[in-house]
N, C-alpha and C positions, 0 to 999 in steps of 0.2 A: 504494500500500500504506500502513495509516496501521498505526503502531506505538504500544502502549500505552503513554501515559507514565507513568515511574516516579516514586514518590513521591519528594518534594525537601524538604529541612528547610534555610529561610532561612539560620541562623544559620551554613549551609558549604557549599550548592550556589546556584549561579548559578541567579535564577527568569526570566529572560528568555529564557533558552532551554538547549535537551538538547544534550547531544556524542551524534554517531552513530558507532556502533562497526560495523564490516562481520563479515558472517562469524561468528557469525549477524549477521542487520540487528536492532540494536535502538537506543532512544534508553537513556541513564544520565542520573542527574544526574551537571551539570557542577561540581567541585571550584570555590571561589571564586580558590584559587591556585593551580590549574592552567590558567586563563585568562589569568591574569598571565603567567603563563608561556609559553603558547603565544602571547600578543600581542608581546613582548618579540622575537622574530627579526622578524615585521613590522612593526612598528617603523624595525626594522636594515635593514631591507631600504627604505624610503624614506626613512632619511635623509638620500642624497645631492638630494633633490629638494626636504624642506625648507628652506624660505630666504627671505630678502626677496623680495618680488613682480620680474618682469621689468624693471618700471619703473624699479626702485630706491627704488619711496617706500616710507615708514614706512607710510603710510596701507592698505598692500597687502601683505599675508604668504601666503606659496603654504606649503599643507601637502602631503605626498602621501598619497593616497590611502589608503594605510595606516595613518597616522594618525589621518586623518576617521574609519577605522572603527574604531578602535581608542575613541577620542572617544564617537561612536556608540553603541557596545557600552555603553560606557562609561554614558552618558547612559538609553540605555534600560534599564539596570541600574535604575539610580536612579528612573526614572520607575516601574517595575514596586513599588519596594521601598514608594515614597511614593503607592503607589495607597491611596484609601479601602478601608478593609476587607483588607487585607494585614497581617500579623501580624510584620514582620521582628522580631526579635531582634535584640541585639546579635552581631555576627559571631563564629566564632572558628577564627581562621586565623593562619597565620604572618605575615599584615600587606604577603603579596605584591599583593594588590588594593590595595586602598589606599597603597602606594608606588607603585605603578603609577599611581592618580589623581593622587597632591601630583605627579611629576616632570614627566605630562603640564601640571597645570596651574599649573607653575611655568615651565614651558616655555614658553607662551602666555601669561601675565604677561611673562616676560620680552621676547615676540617683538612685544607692542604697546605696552610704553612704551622 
């Protein structure tokens, strides 16, 4: 079944992809901090698994896997925004995306030196 998407304005829906709501089946645009949000328990939920690699070296850092996509999401975000011919705007949101990128990627600053 393919569902019609609905129109998104950069400056506060996430363009790399829809939230599917059930019941009716439809796609919405996705809020930029309401993804922060929903990322934020997954997260939580692989924290016991981030950590120095098994070996113990510096050279080897294990994320879990919820992180990776959290990263990902993240990244594909970005890559969508920075395509040629993409119109982003400056955002405007409560600034829960973007605290959401500085923590991860102070996170991972911190985990490789």
């Amino acid at each position: 079944m393919i569902m019609p998407q609905p129109g998104r304005d950069p400056a506060q829906h996430w363009l790399s992809r829809f939230a599917v709501e059930r019941h009716p089946d439809r796609l919405r645009a996705k809020p930029l901090d309401e993804y922060a949000a929903d990322a934020r328990p997954a997260l939580a939920a692989g924290a016991a698994i981030d950590g120095p690699g098994a070996s113990g070296s510096r050279d080897i850092v294990a994320i879990s896997v919820q992180r990776a996509g959290v990263i990902a999401d993240l990244l594909d975000e970005l890559a969508e925004r920075l395509r040629p011919g993409v119109e982003a705007r400056p955002i405007r949101s409560a600034g829960e995306l973007s605290g959401l990128a500085r923590e991860l990627a102070e996170d991972m600053y911190h985990r490789a030196t």
